[in-house]
N, C-alpha and C positions, 0 to 999 in steps of 0.2 A: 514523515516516514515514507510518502509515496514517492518525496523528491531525490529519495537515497535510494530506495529502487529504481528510480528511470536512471540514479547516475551509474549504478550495477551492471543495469541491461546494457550502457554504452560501453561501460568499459568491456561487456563478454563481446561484443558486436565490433568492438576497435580490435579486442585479440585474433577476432575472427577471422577480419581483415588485413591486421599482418601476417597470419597463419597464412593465407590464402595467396596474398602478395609475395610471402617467404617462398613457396611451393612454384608461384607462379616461375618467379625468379629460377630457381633453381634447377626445374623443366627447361626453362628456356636455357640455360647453361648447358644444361646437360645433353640437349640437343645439338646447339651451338659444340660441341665438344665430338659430340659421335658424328654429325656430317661433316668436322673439318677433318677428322680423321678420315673420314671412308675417300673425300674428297682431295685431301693434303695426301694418302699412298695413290688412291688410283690416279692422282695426275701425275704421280712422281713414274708410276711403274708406265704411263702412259709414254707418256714425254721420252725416258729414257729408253724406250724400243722405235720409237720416232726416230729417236737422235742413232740407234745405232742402224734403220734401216737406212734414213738419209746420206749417214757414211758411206756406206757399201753403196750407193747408186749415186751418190753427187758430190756433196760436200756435209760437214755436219751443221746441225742448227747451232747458231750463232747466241744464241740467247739460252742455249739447252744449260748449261751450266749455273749461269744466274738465278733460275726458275727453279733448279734442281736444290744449287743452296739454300734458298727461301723456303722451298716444300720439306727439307730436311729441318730446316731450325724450326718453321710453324708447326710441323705435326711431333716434333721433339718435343716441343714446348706444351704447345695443347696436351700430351699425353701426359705432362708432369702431374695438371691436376685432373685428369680423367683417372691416373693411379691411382691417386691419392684418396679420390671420392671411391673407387671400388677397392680399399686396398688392397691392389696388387702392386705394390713396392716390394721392395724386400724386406722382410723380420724374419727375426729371427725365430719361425713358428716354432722345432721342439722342445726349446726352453720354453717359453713363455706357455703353452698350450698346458706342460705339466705343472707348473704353478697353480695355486691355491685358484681361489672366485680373486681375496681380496687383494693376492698380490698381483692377479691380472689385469685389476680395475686400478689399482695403481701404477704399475706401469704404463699403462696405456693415458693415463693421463699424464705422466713424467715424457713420452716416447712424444704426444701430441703436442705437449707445449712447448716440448725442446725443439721437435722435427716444425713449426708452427713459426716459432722463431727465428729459425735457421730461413725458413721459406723467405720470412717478411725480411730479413736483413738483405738475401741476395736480391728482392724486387727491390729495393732499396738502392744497393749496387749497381743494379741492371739498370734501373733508372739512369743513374747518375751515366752510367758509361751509355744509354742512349742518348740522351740529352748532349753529352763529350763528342758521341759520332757526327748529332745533327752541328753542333757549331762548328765541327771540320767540314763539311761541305760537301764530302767524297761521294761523288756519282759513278755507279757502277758503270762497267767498262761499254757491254753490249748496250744495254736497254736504256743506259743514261738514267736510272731512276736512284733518285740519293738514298745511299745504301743505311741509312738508320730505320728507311723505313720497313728492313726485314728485319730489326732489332725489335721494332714494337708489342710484338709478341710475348717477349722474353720477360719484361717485369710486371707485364699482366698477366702470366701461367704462376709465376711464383707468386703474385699477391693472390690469385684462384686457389693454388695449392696451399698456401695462410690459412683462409678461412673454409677450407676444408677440414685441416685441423682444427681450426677453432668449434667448427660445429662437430668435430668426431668426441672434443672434451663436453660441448652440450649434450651431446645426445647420450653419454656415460652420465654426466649430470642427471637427464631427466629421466633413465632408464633402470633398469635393475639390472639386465642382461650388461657381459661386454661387448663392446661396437670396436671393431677396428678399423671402422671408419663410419663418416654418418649413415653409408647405406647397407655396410657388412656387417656383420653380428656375430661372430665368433669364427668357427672354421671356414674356409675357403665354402662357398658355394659349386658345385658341379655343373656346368654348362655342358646342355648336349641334350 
């Protein structure tokens, strides 16, 4: 009997641990997500008042455009699954919001697995057409750097934005309330 509680204690002590790893995880993404944003617009709004004061006094930056596409696809991409987690996508809130408890608890698990789905096929895609770029060999024009690797982003924000949804279907799972996403819980929240 005392060898099935010490096997107990490990296993409350191993949940604990991927609790904590899960969270760890998560923090660090969500980090990773709000400073590439703050970091992907202000170099984008930086760069581009560079490039239009260097016009007007000399010539323009040479490289302004490559840097500008890159910070337009990274912070596109980053913000697929920063939506995702806070969702602010689009739904179609006045329909669904009038809806029952149980037709809103089902939809949002029909909305999660389909939008979840959709994510994981296009990382899938994305993949296949980064890996398509990298065996063309194409080096962008100014900075010579081979242009797949502004593509990298793209099937890691839709595999990000996947299990975002996957954890919006756990968190309906493990909850009572509905979550329209793992961190929102029913109406938009008011910032301010």
């Amino acid at each position: 009997m005392n060898d099935t509680s010490h096997a107990g204690d490990g296993r409350r002590i191993t949940r604990r641990r991927m609790r904590a790893f899960g969270r760890m995880v998560e923090q660090g993404l969500e980090r990773f997500e709000v400073w590439s944003l703050c970091i992907g617009v202000g170099g984008l709004a930086l760069l581009l008042i560079a490039n239009v004061v260097a016009r007007t006094c000399f010539k323009s930056l040479y490289y302004a455009e490559e840097i500008t596409e890159f910070l337009v696809i990274f912070t596109t991409f980053v913000g697929v699954s920063y939506a995702v987690r806070r969702a602010r996508h689009i739904r179609m809130g006045a329909i669904f919001d009038a809806l029952p408890y149980r037709a809103q608890k089902t939809m949002i698990f029909v909305i999660s697995a389909v939008s979840g789905g959709v994510m994981f096929i296009m990382a899938g895609l994305a993949f296949r057409y980064l890996m398509h770029a990298r065996m063309q060999g194409h080096l962008t024009p100014a900075l010579r750097i081979p242009y797949w690797f502004f593509l990298v982003i793209v099937p890691l924000s839709f595999l990000s934005a996947g299990m975002q949804y996957i954890r919006t279907i756990v968190k309906n799972i493990t909850e009572h309330a509905v979550w329209l996403s793992p961190e929102q819980q029913g109406e938009y929240e008011t910032e301010g």
